[in-house]
C-alpha positions as CSV (number, residue, x, y, z in Angstrom):
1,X,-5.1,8.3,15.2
2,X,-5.7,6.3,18.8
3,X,-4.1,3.1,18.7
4,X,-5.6,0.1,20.8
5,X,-3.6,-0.3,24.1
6,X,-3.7,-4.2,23.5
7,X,-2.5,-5.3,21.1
8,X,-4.3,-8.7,20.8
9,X,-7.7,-6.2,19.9
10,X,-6.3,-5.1,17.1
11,X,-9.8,-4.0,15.2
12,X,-11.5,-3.2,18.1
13,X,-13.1,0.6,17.8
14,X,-10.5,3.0,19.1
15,X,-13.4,4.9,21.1
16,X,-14.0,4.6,24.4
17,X,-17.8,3.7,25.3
18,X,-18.2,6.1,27.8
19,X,-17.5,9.9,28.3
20,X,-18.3,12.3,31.7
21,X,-19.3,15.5,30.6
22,X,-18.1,18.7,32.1
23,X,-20.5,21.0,34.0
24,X,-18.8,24.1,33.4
25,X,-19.9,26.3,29.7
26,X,-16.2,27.2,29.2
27,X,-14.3,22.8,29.9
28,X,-17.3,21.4,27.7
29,X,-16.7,23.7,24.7
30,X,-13.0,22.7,24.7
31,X,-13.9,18.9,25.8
32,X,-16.8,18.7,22.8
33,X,-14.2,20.1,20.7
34,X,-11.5,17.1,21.7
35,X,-14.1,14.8,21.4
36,X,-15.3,15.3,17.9
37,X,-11.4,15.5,16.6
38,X,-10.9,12.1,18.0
39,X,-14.3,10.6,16.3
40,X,-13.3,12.2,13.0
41,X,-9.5,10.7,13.3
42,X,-11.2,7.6,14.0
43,X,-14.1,7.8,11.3
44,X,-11.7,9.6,8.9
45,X,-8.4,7.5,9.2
46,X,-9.0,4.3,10.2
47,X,-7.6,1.8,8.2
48,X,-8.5,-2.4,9.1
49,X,-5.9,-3.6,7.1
50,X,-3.5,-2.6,3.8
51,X,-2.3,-4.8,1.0
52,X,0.9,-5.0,-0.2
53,X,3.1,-7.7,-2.6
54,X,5.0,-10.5,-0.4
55,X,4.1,-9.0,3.1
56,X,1.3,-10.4,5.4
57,X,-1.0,-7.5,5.9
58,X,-4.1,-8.5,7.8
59,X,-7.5,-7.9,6.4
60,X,-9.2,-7.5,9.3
61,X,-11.2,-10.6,9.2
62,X,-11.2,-12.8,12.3
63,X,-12.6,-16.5,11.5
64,X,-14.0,-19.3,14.1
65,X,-14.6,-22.9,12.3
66,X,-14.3,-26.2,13.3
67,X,-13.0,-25.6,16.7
68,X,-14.7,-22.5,18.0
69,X,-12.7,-21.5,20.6
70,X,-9.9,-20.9,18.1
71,X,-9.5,-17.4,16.6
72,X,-7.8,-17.5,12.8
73,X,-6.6,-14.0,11.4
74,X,-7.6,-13.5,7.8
75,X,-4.4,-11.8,6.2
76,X,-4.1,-10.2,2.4
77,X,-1.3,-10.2,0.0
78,X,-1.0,-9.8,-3.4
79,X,1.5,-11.4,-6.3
80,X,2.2,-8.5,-9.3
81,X,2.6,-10.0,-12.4
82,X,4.6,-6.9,-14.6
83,X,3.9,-8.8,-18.2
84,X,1.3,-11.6,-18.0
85,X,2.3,-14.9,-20.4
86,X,2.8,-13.8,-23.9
87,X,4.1,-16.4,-26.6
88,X,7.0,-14.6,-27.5
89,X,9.0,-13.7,-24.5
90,X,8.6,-17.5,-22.4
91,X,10.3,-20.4,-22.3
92,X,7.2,-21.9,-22.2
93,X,4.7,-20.0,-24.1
94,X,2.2,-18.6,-22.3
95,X,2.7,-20.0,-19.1
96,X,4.7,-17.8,-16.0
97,X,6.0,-19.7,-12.6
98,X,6.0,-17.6,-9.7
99,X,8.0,-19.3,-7.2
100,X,9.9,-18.8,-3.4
101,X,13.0,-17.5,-5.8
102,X,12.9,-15.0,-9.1
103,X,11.3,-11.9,-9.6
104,X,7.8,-11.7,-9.4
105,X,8.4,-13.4,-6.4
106,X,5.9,-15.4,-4.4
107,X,3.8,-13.6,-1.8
108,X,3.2,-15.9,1.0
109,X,5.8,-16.2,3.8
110,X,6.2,-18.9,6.6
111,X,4.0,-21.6,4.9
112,X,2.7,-23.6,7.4
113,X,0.0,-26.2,8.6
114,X,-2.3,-23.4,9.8
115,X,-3.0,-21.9,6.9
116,X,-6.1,-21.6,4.6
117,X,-7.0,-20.0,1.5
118,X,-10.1,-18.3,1.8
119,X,-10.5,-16.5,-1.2
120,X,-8.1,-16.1,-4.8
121,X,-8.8,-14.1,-7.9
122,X,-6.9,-12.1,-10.4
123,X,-7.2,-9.0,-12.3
124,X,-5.6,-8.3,-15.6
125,X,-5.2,-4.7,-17.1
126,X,-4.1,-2.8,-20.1
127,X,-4.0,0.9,-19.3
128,X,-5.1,3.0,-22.6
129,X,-1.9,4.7,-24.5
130,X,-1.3,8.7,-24.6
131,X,-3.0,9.0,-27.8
132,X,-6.4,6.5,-27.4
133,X,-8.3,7.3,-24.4
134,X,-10.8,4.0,-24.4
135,X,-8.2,1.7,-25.9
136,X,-7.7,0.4,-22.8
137,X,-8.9,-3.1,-21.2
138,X,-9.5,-4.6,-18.1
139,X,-10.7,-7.9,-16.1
140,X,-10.9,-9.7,-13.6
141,X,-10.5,-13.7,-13.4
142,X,-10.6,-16.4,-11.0
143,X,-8.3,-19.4,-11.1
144,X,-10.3,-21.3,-13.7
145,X,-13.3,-19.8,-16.2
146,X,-11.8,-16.7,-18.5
147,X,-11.1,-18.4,-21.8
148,X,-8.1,-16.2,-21.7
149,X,-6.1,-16.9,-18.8
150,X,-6.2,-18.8,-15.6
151,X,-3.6,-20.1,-12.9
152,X,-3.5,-22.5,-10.0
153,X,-1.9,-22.4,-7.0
154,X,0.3,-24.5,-4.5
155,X,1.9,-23.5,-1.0
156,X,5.0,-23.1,-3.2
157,X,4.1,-21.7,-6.5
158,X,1.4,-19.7,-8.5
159,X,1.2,-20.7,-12.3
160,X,-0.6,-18.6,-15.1
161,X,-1.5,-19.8,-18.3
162,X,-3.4,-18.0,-20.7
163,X,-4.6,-18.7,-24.3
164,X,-3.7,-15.6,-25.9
165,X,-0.9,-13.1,-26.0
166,X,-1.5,-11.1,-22.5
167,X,2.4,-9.6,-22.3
168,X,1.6,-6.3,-22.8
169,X,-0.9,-6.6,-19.6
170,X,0.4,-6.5,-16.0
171,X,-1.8,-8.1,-13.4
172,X,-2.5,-9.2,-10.5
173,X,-3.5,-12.1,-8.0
174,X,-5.1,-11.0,-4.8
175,X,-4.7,-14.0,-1.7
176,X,-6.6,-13.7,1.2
177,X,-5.8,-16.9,4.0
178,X,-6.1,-17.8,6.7
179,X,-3.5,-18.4,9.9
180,X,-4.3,-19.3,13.3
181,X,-4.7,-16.6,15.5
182,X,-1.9,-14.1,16.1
């Protein structure tokens, strides 16, 4: 796969805009077939942006507001959640604390003024076991609205809460923000 020559484009298409065609039967066989391997890399494997727990991974999303000469990279990250709150295995029952220290750990580095949360949900999921295929269960939430769990959010720490037993589910909470532009 191309990759951009600045780095300050980089979601720009990895195409150039213009191509000079050969005259001769024999070059523009071999030049179509160049061509067309580098529009399939490009089609085929071109990836905006990748997720990934407690790394900033942009999303691809570049925002303008209030001050439109600004640029502000939209970045993604995402906070697993191995056992979501469950009664019996808590100090406080069903409540968990992600924080800057412990394990799961939270996902946002270098907190600062620029950032912005631009969009926060969570997804909850109970694979089926070996033995009952359909057992299984799965949903999404945002931070307030599912009678069974919700969380809120800080610059320093996530909290979940839910009303029932949820520790044999593992989970997650998908953060996209917002920093000025990089």
């Amino acid at each position: 796969m191309t990759i951009p020559s600045n780095p300050q484009e980089r979601f720009t298409p990895f195409l150039i805009s213009t191509y000079n065609l050969p005259e001769e039967d024999d070059r523009l066989r071999t030049w179509l077939g160049e061509v067309l391997t580098q529009f399939s890399d490009v089609i085929n494997d071109k990836k905006i942006g990748t997720i990934a727990q407690a790394t900033e991974n942009y999303s691809g999303g570049g925002w303008r507001y209030k001050v439109t000469g600004v640029n502000r990279s939209e970045f993604q990250t995402i906070a697993y959640i191995p056992s979501l709150p469950g009664p019996a295995s808590l100090p406080v029952p069903n409540q968990i604390t992600i924080g800057l220290t412990g394990t799961p750990q939270y996902p946002i580095t270098n907190v600062n003024n620029q950032l912005v949360i631009t969009q926060l949900y969570g997804t909850a999921s109970l694979p089926p076991t070996s033995v009952g295929a359909g057992d299984g269960d799965y949903f999404s939430y945002m931070p307030q609205g599912d009678s069974r769990i919700s969380f809120s959010m800080s610059d320093l720490q996530i909290i979940i809460t839910s009303t029932v037993d949820l520790s044999a589910y593992s989970g997650f909470i998908v953060i996209n923000y917002l920093r000025n532009g990089v």
